[in-house]
MDTraj code that builds the backbone (N, CA, C; nanometers):
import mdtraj as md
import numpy as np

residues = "UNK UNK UNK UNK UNK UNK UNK UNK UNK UNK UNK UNK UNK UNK UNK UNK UNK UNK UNK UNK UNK UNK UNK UNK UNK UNK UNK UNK UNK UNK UNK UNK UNK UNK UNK UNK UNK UNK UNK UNK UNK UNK UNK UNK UNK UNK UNK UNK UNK UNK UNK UNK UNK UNK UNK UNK UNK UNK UNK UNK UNK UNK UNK UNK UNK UNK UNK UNK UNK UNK UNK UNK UNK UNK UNK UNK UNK UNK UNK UNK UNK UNK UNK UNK UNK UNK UNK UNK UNK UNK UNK UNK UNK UNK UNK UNK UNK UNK UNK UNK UNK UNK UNK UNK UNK UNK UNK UNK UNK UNK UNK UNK UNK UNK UNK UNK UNK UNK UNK UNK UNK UNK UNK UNK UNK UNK UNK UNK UNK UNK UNK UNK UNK UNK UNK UNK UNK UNK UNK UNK UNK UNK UNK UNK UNK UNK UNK UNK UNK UNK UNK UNK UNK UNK UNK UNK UNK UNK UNK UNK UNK UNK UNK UNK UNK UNK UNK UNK UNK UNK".split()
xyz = np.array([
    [1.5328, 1.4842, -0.4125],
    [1.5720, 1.3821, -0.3183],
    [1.6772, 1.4377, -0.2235],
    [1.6904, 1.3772, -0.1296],
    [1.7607, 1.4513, 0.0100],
    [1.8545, 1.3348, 0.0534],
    [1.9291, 1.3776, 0.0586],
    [2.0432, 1.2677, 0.1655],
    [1.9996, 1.2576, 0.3441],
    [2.0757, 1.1132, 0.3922],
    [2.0644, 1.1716, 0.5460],
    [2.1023, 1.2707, 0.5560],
    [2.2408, 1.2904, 0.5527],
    [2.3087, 1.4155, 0.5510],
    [2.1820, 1.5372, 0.5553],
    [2.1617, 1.5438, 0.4426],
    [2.0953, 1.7081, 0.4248],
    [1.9790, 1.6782, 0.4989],
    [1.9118, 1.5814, 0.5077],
    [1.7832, 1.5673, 0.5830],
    [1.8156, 1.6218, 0.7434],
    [1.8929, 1.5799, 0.7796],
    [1.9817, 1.5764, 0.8973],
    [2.0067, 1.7747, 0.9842],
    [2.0820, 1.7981, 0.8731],
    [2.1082, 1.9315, 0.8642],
    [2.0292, 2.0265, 0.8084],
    [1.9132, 1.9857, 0.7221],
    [1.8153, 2.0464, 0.7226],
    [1.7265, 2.1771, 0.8089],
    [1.7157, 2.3010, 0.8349],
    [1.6622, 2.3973, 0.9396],
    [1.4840, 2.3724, 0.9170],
    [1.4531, 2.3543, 1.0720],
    [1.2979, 2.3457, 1.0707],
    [1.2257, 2.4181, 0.9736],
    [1.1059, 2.4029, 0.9152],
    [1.0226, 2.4843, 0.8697],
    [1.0842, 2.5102, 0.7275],
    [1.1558, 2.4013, 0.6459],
    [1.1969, 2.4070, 0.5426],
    [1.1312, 2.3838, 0.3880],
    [1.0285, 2.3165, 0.4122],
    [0.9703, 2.3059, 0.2616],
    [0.8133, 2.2918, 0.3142],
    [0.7141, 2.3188, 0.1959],
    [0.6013, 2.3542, 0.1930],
    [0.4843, 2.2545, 0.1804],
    [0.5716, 2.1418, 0.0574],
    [0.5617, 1.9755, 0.0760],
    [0.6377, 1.8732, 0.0778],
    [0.6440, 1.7847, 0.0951],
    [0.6834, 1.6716, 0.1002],
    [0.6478, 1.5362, 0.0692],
    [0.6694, 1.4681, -0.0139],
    [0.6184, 1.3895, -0.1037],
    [0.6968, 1.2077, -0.1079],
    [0.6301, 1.1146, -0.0338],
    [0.6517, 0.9789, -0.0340],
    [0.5950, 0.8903, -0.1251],
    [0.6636, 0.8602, -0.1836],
    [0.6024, 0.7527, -0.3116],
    [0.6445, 0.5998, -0.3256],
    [0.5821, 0.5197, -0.2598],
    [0.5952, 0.4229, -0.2602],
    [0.7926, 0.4156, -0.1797],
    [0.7984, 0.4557, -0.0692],
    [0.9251, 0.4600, 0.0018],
    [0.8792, 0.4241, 0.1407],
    [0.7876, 0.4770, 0.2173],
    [0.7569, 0.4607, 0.3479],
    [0.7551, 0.2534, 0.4201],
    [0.7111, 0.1648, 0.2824],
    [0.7175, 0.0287, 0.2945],
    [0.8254, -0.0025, 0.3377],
    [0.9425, 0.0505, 0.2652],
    [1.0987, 0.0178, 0.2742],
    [1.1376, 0.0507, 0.4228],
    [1.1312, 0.1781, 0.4952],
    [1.1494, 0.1653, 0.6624],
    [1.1553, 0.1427, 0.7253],
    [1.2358, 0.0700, 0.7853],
    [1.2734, -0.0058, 0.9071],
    [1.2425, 0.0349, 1.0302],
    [1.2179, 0.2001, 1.0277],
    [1.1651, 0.3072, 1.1286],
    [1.1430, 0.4266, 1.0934],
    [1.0047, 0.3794, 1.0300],
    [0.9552, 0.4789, 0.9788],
    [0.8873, 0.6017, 1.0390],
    [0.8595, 0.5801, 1.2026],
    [0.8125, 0.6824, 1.2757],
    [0.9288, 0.8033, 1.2934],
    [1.0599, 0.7950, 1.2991],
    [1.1852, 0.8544, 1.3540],
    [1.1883, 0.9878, 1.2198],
    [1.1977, 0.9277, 1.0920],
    [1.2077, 0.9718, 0.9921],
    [1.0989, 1.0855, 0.9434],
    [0.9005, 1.0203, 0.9835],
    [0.8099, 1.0848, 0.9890],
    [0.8297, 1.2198, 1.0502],
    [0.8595, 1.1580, 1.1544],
    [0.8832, 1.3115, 1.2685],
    [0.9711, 1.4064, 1.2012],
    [1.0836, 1.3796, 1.1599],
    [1.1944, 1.4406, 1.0981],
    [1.1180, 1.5326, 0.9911],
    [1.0422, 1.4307, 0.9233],
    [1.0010, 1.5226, 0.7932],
    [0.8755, 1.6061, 0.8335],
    [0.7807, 1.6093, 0.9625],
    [0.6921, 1.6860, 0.9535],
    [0.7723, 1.7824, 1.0215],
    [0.8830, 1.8209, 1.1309],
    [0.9819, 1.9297, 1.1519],
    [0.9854, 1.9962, 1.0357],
    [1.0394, 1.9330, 0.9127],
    [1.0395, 2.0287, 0.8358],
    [0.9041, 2.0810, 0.7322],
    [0.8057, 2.0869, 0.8082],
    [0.6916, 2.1449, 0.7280],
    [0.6982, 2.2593, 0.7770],
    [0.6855, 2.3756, 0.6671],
    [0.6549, 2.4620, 0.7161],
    [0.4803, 2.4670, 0.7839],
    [0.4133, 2.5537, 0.8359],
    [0.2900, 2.5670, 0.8571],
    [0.2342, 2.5708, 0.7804],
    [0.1093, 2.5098, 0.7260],
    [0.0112, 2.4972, 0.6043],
    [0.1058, 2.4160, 0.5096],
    [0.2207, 2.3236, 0.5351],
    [0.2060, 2.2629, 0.4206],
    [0.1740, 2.1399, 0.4409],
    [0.2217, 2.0420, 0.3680],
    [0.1789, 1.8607, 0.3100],
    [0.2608, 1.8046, 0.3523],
    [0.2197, 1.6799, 0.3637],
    [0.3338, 1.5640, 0.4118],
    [0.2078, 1.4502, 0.3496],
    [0.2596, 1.3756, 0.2253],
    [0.2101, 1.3000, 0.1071],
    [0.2492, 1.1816, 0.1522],
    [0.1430, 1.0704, 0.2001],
    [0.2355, 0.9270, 0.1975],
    [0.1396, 0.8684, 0.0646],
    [0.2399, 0.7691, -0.0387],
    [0.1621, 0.6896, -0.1145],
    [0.2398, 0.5845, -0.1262],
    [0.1113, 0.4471, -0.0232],
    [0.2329, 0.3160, -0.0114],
    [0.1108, 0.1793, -0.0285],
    [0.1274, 0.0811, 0.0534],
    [0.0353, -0.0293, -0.0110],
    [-0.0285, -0.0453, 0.1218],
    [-0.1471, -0.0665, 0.0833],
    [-0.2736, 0.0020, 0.1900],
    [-0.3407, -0.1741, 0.2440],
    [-0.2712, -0.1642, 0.4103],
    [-0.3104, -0.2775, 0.4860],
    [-0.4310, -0.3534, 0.5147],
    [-0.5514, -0.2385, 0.5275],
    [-0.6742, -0.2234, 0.4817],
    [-0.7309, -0.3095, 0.3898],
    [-0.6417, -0.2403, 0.2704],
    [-0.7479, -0.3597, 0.1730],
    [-0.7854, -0.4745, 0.1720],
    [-0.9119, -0.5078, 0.0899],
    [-0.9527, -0.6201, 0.0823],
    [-0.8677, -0.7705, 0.0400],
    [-0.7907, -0.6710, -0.0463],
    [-0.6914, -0.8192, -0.1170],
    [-0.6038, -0.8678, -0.0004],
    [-0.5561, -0.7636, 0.0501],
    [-0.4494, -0.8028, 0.1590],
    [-0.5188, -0.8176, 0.2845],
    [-0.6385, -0.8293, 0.3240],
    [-0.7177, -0.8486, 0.4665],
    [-0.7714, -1.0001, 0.4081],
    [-0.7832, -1.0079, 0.3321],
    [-0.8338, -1.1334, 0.2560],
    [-0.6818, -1.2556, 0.2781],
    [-0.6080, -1.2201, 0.2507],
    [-0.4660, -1.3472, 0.2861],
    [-0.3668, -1.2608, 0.2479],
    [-0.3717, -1.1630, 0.3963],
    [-0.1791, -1.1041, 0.3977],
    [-0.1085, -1.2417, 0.3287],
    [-0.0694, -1.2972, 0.3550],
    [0.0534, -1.4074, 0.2865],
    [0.0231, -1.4106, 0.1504],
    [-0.0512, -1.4007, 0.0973],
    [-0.1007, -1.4014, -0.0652],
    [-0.0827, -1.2638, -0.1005],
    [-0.0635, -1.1945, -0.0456],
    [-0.0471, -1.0299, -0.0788],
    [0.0045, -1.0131, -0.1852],
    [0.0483, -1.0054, -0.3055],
    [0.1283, -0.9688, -0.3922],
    [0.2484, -0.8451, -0.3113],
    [0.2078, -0.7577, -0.2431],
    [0.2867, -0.6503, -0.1884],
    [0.4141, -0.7167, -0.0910],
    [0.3683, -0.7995, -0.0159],
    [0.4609, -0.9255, 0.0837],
    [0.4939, -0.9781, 0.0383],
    [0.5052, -1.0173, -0.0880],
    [0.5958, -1.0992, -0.1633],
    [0.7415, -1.0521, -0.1761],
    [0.7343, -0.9009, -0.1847],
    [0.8752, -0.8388, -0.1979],
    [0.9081, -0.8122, -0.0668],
    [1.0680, -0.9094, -0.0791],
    [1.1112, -0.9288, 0.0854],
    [1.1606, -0.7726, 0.1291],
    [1.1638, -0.6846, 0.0244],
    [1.1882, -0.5211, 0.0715],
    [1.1120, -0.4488, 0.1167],
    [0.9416, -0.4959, 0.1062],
    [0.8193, -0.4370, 0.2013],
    [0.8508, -0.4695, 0.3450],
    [0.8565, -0.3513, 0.4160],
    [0.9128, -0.3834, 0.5750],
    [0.7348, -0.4433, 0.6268],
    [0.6316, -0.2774, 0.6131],
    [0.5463, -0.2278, 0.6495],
    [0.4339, -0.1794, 0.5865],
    [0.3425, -0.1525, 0.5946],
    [0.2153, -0.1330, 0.5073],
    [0.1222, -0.0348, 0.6400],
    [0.0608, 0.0974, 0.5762],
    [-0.0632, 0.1619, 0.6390],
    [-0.1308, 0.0964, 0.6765],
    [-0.2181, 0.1111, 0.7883],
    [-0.3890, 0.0856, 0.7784],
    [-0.4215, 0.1641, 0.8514],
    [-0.5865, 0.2139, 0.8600],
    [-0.6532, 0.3262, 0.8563],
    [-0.5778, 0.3778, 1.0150],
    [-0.6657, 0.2941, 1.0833],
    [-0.5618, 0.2631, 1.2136],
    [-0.4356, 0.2933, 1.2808],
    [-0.3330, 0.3112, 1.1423],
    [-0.1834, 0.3558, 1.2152],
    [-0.2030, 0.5036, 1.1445],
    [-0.2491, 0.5396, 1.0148],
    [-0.3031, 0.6673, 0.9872],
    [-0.3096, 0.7585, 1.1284],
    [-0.4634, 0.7120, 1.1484],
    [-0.4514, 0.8116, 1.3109],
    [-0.3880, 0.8300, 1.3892],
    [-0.3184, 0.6849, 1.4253],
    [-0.2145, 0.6941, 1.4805],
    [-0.1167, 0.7990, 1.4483],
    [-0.0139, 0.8020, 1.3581],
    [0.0207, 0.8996, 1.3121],
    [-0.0027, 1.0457, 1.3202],
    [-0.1355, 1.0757, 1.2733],
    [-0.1877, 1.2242, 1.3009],
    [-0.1170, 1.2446, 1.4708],
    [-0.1919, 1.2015, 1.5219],
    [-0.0872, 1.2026, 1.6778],
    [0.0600, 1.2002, 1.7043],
    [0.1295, 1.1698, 1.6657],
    [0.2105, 1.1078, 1.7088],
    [0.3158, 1.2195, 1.6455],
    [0.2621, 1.2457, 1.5070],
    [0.3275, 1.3846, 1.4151],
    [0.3152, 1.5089, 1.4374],
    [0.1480, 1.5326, 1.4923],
    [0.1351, 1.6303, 1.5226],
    [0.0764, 1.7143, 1.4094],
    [0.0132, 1.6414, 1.3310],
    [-0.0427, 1.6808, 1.1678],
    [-0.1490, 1.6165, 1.1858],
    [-0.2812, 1.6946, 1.0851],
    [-0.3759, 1.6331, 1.0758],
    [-0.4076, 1.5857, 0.9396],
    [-0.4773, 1.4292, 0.9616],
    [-0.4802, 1.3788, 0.8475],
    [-0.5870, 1.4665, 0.7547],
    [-0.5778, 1.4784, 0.6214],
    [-0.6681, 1.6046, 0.5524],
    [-0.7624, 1.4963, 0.4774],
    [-0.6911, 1.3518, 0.4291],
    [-0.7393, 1.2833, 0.3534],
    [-0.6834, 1.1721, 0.3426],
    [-0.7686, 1.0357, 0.2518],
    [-0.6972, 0.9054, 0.2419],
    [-0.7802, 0.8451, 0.1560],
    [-0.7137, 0.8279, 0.0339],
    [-0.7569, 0.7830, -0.0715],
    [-0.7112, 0.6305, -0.1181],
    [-0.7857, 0.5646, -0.1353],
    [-0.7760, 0.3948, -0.1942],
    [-0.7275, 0.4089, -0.3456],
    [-0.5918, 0.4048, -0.4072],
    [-0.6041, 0.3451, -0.5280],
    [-0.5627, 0.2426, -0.6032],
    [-0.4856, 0.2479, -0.7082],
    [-0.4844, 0.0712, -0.7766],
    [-0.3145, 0.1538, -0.7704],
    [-0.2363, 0.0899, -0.7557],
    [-0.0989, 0.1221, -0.8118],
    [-0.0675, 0.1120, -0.9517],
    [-0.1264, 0.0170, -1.0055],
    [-0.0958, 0.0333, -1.1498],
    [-0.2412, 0.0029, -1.2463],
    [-0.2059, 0.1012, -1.3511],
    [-0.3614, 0.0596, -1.4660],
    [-0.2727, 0.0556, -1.5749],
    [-0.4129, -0.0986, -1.5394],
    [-0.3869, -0.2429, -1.6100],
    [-0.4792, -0.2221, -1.7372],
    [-0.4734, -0.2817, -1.8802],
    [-0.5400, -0.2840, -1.9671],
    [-0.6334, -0.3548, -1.9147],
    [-0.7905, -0.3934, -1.9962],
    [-0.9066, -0.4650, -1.9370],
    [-0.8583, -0.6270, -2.0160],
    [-0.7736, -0.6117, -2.0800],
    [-0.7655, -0.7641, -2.1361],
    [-0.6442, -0.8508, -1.9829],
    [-0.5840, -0.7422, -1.9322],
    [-0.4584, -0.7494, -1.8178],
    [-0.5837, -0.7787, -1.6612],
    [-0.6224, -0.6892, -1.7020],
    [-0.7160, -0.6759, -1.5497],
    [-0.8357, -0.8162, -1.5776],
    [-0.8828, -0.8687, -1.6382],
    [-0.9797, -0.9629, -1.7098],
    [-0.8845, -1.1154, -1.6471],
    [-0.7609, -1.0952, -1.7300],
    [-0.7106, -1.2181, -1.6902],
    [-0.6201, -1.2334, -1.5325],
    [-0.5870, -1.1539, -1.4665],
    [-0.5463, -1.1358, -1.3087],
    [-0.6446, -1.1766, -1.2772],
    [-0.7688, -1.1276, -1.2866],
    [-0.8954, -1.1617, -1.1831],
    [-0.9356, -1.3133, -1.2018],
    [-0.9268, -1.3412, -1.3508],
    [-0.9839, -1.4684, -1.3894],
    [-0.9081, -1.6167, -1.3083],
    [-0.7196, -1.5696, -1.2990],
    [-0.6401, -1.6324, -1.2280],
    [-0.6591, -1.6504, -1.1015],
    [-0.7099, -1.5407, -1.0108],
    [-0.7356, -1.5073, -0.9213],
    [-0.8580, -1.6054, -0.8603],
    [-0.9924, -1.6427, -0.9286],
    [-1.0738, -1.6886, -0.9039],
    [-1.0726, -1.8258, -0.9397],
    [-0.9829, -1.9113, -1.0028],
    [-0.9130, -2.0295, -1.0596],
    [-0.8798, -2.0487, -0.9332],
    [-0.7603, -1.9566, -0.9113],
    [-0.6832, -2.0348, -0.7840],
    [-0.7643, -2.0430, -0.6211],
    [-0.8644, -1.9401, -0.5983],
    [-0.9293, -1.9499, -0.4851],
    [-1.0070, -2.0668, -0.5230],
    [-1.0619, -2.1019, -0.6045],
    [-1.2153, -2.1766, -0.6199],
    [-1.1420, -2.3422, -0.5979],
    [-0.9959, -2.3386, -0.6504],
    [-0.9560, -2.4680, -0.5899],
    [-0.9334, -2.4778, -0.4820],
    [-0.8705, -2.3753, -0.4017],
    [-0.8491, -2.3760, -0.2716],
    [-0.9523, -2.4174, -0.1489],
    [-1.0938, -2.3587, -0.1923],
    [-1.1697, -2.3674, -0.0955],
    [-1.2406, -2.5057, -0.1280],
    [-1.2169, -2.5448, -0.2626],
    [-1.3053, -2.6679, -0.3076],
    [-1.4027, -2.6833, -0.3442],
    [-1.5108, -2.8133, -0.2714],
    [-1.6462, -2.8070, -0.3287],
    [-1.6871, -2.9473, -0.3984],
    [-1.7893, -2.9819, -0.4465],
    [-1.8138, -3.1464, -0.5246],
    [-1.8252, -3.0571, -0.6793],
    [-1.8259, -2.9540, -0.6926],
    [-1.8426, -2.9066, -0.8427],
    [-1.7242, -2.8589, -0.9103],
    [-1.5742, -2.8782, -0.8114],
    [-1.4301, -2.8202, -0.8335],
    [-1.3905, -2.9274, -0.9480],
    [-1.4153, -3.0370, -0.9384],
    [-1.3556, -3.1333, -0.9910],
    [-1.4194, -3.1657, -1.1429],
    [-1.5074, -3.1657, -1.1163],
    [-1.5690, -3.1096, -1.3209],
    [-1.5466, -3.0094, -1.3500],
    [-1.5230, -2.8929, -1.3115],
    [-1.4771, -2.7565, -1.3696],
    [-1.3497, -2.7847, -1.3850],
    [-1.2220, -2.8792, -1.3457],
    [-1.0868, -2.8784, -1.3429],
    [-1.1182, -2.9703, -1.4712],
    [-1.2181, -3.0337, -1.5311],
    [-1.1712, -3.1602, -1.6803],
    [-1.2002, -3.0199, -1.7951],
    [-1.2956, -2.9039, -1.7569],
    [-1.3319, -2.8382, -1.8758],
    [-1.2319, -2.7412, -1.9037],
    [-1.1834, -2.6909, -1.8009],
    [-1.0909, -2.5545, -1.8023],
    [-0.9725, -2.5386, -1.7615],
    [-0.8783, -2.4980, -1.8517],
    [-0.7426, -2.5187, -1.8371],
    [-0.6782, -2.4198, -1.7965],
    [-0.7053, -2.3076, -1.7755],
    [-0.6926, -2.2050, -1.6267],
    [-0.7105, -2.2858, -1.5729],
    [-0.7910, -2.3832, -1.4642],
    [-0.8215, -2.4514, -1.3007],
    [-0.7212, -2.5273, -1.3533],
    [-0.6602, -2.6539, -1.4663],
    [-0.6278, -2.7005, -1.4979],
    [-0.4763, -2.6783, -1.4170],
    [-0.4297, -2.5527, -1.4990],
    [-0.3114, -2.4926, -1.4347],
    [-0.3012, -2.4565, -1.2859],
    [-0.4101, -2.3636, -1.2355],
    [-0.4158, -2.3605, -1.0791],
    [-0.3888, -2.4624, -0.9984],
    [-0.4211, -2.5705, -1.0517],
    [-0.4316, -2.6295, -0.9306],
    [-0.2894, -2.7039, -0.8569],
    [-0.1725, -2.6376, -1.0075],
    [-0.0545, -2.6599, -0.9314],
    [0.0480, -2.5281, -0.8810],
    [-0.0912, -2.4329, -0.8770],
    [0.0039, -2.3336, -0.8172],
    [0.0598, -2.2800, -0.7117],
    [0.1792, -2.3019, -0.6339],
    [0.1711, -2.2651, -0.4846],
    [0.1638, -2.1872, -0.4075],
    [0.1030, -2.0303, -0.5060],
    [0.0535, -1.9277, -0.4117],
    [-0.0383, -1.8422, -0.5429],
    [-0.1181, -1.7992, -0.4574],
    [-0.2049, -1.6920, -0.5431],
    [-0.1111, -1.6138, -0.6573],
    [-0.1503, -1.6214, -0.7477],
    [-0.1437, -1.5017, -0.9090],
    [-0.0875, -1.3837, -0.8718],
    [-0.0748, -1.3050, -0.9662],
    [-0.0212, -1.1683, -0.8912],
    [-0.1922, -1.1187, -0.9281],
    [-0.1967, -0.9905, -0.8741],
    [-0.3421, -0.9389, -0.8513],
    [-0.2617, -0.8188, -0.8340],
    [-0.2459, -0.7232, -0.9411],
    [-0.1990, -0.5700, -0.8972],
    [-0.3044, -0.4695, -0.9476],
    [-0.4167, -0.5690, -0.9622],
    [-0.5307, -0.4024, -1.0673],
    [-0.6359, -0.3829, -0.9196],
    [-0.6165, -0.4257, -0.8047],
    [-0.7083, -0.3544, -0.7065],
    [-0.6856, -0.2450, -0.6830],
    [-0.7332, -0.2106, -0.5371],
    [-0.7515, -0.0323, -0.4884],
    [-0.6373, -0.1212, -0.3546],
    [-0.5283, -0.1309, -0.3897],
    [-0.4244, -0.1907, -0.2914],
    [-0.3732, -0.0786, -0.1994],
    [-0.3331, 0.0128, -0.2708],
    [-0.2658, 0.1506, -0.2234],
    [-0.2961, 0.2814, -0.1693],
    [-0.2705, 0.3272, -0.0597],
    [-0.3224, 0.5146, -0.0303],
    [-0.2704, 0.5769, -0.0634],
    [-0.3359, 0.7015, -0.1006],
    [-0.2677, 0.8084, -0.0819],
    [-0.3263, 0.8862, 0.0065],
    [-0.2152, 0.9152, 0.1763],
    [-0.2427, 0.9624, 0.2906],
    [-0.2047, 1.1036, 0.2972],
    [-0.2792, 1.2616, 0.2678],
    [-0.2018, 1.3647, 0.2822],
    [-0.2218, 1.4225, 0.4321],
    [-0.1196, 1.4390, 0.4611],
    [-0.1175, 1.5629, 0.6518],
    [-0.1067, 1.6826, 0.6100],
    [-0.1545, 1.7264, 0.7239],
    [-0.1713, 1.9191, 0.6925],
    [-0.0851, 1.9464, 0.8342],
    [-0.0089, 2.0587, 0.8222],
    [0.0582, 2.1043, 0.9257],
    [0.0338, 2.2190, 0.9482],
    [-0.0819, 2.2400, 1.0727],
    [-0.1710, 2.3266, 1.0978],
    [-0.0633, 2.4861, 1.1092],
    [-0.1656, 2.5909, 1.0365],
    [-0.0577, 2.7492, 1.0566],
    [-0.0607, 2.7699, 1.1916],
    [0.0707, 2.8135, 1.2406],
    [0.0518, 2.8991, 1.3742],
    [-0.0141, 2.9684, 1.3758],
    [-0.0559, 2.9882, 1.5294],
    [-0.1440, 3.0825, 1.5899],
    [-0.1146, 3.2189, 1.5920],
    [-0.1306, 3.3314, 1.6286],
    [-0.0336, 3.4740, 1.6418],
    [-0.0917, 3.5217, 1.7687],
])
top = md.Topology()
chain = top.add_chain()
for i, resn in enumerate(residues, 1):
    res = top.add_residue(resn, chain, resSeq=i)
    for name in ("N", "CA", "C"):
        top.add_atom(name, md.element.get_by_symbol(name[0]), res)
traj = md.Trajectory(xyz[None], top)
């Protein structure tokens, strides 16, 4: 880990990778900092982002239900979109971008998120068949006083975005 300080004072062409883990959300300005850290790539190395991926379905489905937006410390979130952006803007090319789950969940953990998950939508959207499924089942039972979606953390929520910082020429 690096201070401003040392980040600061840091000499170009200083490390080989560079590695973001779930930090890039927290940024208030995260482009200023980007730049900073691909300066210090040397040629041929990495610049690793792994943060909560805007893209996804869960979160394209009801940003406000996001589980990730819930924490008032998420500034910002990827999508494929600011990716490229980026490649530009850094001056790195994206090498890759991978969808994964941030956390693995047991199947009895992942079984019941989803099950919550489909409780609380199925009241939301309704229907003439919502209201006999709410006398049999006490999951809907419970949903239906809940005032925001379940947590849902066993999707493919998250990337992992690596840049390549092309070798000089001679």
């Amino acid at each position: 880990m690096l201070t401003t300080e040392e980040l600061s004072n840091a000499p170009g062409q200083s490390f080989d990778f560079v590695l973001l883990i779930d930090v890039f959300e927290h940024l208030d300005h995260p482009t200023g900092l980007l730049k900073r850290l691909a300066q210090l790539l040397r040629p041929g190395g990495r610049l690793i982002l792994v943060t909560g991926y805007g893209d996804a379905r869960v979160c394209r489905m009801a940003p406000a239900q996001f589980w990730y937006f819930r924490l008032v410390e998420h500034l910002v979130m990827l999508t494929q979109r600011h990716l490229l952006w980026l490649e530009s803007v850094l001056g790195l090319t994206l090498e890759s971008c991978e969808q994964v789950s941030h956390y693995q969940r047991s199947f009895s953990e992942t079984t019941r998120q989803w099950g919550r998950q489909i409780a609380y939508w199925t009241l939301r959207k309704g229907g003439p068949w919502t209201s006999p499924l709410l006398r049999f089942s006490s999951t809907l039972q419970k949903a239906d006083k809940w005032e925001c979606a379940p947590q849902l953390d066993v999707t493919h929520d998250h990337v992992v975005a690596v840049y390549h910082k092309p070798t000089e020429r001679k």
